[in-house]
C-alpha positions as a Markdown table, in Angstrom:
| # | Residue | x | y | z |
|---|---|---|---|---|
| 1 | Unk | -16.0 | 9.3 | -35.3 |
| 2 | Unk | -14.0 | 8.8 | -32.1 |
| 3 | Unk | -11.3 | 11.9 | -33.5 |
| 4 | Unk | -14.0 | 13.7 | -33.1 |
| 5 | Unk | -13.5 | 13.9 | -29.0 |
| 6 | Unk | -11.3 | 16.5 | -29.3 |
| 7 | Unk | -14.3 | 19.4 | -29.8 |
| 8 | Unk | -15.3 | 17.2 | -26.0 |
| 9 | Unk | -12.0 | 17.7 | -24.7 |
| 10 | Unk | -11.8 | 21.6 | -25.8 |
| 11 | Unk | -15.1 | 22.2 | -24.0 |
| 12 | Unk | -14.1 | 20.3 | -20.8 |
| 13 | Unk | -11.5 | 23.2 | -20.7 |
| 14 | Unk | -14.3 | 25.9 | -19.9 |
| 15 | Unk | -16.4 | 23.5 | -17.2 |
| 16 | Unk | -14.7 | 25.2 | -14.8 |
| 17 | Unk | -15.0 | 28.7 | -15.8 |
| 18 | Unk | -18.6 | 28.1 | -16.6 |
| 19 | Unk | -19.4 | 26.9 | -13.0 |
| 20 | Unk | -17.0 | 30.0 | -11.6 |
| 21 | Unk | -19.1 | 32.5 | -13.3 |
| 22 | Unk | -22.8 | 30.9 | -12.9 |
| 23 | Unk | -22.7 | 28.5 | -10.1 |
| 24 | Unk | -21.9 | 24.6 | -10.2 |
| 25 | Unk | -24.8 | 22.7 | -11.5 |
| 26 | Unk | -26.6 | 25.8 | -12.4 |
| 27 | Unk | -29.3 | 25.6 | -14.9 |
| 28 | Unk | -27.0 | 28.6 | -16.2 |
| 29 | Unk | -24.2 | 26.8 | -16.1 |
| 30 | Unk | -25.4 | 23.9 | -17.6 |
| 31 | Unk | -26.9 | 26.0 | -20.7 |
| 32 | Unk | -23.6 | 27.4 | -21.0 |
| 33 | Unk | -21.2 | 24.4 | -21.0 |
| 34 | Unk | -23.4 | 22.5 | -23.8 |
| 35 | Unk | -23.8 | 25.9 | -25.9 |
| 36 | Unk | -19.7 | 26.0 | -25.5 |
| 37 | Unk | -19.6 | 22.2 | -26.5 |
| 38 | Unk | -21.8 | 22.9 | -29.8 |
| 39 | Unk | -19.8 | 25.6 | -31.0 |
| 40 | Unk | -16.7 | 23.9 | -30.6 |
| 41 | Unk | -18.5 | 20.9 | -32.4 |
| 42 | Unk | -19.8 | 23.1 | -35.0 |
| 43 | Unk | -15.8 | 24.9 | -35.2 |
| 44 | Unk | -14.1 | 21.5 | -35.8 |
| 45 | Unk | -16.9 | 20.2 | -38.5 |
| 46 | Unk | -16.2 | 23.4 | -40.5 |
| 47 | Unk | -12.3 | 22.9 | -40.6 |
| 48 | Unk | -12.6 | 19.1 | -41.4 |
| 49 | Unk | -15.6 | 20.4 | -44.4 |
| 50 | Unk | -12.8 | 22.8 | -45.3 |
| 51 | Unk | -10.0 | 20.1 | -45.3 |
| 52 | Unk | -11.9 | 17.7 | -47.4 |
| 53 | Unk | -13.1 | 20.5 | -50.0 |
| 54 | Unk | -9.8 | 21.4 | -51.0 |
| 55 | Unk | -8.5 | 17.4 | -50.5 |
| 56 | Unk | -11.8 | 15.9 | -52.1 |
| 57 | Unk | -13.1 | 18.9 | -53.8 |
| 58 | Unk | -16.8 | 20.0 | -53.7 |
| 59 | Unk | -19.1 | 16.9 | -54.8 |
| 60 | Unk | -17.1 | 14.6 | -52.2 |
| 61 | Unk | -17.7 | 17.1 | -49.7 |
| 62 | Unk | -21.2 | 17.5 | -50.3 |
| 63 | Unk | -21.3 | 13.8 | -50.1 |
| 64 | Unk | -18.9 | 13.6 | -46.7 |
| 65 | Unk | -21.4 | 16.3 | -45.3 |
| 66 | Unk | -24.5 | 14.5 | -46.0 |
| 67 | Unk | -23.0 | 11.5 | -44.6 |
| 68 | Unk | -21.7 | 13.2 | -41.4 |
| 69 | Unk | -24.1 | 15.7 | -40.2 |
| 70 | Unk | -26.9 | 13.4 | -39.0 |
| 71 | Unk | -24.1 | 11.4 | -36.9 |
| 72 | Unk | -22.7 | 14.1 | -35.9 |
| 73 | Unk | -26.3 | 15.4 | -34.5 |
| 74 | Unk | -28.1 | 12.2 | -33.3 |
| 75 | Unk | -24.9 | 10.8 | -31.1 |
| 76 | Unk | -24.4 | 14.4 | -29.7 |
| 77 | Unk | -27.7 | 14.7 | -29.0 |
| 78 | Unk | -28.5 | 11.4 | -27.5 |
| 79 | Unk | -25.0 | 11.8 | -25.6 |
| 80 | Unk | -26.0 | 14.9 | -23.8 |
| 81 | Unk | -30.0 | 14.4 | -23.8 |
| 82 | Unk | -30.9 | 10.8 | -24.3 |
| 83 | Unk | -33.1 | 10.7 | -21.4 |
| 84 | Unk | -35.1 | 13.7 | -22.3 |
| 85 | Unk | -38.2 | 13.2 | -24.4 |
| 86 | Unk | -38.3 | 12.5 | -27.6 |
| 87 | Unk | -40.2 | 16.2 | -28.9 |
| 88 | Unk | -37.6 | 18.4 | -27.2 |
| 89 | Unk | -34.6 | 16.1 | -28.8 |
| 90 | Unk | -36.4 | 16.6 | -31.9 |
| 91 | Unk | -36.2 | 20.4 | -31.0 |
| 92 | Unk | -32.5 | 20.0 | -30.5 |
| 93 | Unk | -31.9 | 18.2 | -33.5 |
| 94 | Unk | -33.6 | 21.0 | -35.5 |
| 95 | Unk | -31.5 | 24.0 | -34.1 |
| 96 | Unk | -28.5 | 21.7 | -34.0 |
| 97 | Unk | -28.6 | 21.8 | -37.9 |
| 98 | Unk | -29.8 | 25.4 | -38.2 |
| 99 | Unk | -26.9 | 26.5 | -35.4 |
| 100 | Unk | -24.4 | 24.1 | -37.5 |
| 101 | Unk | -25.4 | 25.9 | -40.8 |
| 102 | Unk | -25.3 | 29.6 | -39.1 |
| 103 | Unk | -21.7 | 29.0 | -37.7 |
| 104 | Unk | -20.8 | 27.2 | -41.6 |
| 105 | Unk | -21.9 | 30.3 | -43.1 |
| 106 | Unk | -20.0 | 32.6 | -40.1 |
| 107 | Unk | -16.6 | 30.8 | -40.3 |
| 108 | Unk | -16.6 | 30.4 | -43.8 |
| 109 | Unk | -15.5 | 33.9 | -44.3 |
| 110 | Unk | -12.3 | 34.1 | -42.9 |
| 111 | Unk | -10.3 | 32.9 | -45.1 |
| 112 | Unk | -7.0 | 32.2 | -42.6 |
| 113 | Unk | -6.8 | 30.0 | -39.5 |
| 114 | Unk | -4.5 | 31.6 | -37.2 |
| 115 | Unk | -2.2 | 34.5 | -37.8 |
| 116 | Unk | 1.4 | 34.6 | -39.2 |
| 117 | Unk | 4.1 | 34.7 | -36.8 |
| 118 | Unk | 4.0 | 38.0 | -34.4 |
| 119 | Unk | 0.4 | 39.5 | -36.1 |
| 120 | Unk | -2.6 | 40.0 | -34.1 |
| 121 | Unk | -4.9 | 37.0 | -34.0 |
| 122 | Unk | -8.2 | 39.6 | -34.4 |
| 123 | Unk | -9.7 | 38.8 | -38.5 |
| 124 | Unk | -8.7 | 35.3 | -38.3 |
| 125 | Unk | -10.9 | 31.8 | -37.7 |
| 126 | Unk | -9.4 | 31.0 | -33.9 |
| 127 | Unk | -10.3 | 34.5 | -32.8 |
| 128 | Unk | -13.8 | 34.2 | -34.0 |
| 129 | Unk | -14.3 | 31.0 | -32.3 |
| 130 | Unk | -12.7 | 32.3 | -29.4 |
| 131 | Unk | -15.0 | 35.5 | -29.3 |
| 132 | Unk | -17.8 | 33.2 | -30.1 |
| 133 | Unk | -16.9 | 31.0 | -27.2 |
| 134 | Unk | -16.3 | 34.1 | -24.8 |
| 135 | Unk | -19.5 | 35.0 | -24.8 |
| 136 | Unk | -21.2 | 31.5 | -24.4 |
| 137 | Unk | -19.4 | 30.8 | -21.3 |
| 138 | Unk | -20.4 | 34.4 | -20.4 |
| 139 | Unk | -17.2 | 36.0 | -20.5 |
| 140 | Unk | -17.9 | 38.3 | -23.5 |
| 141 | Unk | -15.2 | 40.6 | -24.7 |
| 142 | Unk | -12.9 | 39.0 | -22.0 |
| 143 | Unk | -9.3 | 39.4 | -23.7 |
| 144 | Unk | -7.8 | 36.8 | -21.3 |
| 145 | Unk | -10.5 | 34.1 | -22.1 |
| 146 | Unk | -10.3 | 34.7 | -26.0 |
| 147 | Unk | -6.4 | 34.1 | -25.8 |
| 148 | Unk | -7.4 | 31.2 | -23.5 |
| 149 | Unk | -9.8 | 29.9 | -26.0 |
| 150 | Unk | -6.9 | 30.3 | -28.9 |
| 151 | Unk | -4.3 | 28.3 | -26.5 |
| 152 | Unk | -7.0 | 25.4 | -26.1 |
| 153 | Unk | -7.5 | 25.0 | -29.6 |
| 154 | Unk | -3.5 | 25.7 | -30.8 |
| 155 | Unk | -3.0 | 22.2 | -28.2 |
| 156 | Unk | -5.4 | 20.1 | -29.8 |
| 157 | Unk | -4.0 | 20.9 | -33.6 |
| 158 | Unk | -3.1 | 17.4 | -33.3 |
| 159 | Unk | -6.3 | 15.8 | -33.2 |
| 160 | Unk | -7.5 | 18.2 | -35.9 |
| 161 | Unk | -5.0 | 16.6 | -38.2 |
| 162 | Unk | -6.7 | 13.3 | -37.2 |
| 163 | Unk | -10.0 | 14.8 | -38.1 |
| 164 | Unk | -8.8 | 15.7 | -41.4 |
| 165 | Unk | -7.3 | 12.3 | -41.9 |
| 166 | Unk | -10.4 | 10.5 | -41.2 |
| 167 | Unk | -12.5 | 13.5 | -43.4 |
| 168 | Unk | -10.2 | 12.1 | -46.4 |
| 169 | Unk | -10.1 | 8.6 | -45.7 |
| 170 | Unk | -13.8 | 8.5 | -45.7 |
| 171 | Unk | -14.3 | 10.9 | -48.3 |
| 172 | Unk | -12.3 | 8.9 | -50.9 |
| 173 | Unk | -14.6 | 6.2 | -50.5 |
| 174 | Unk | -17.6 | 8.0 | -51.4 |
């Protein structure tokens, strides 16, 4: 799961940010930077579910998603909170799955990623993420953070492709 860094590397992007708004090492901040992580976790997950429904179709999916979400949720969970106890990570792993599920359902219903040549990004994938990661890193409704946001995600296109690689790779053998 090593393509899957680039949700990592798209969050790293808003550290900075985070700690402008709330404070370096804040409690505030902290909450911030992993909610910004999640969703960018959770944003990546549903394009590579996406890629391998129509490059699988539905019962490898299924399969691919059954297979994936509990690595997906115990290595970012013992990544971030390994030394925590083991109730609260339980806690984690719980809303991780609910969270994951809320955001599948939310970004299911745009139907394009990003928008044609010289149209508005608003209605499309990218902007939702971007709106959804405005207001985690407490920037909400922040026009220059959304298009930020869109920029991040537009430069790591590459690593998607890698993502959707590895979604079919794997899924064919299932």
């Amino acid at each position: 799961m090593c393509n899957y860094r680039c949700f990592y590397k798209c969050g790293q992007e808003f550290e900075e940010p985070i700690d402008e708004k709330f404070g370096k090492d804040s409690k505030e901040a902290i909450n911030s930077w992993a909610q910004v992580q999640y969703e960018f976790l959770f944003f990546f997950t549903h394009l590579a579910m996406r890629s391998a429904l129509s490059k699988l179709g539905n019962d490898k999916r299924i399969k691919l998603q059954d297979l994936l979400g509990p690595i997906l949720v115990d290595s970012t969970t013992e990544a971030w909170f390994g030394h925590w106890p083991e109730k609260l990570k339980n806690g984690i792993r719980d809303d991780f799955f609910t969270n994951l599920n809320k955001a599948e359902f939310e970004y299911a219903q745009y139907k394009g990623l990003s928008p044609a040549t010289g149209q508005s990004p608003k209605g499309t994938l990218l902007w939702e993420l971007a709106k959804n990661i405005a207001r985690l890193s407490g920037y909400e409704n922040n026009p220059e953070v959304i298009l930020y946001c869109i920029d991040i995600v537009i430069n790591h296109f590459n690593d998607l492709e890698k993502i959707e690689n590895l979604v079919v790779h794997v899924g064919k053998k299932l």
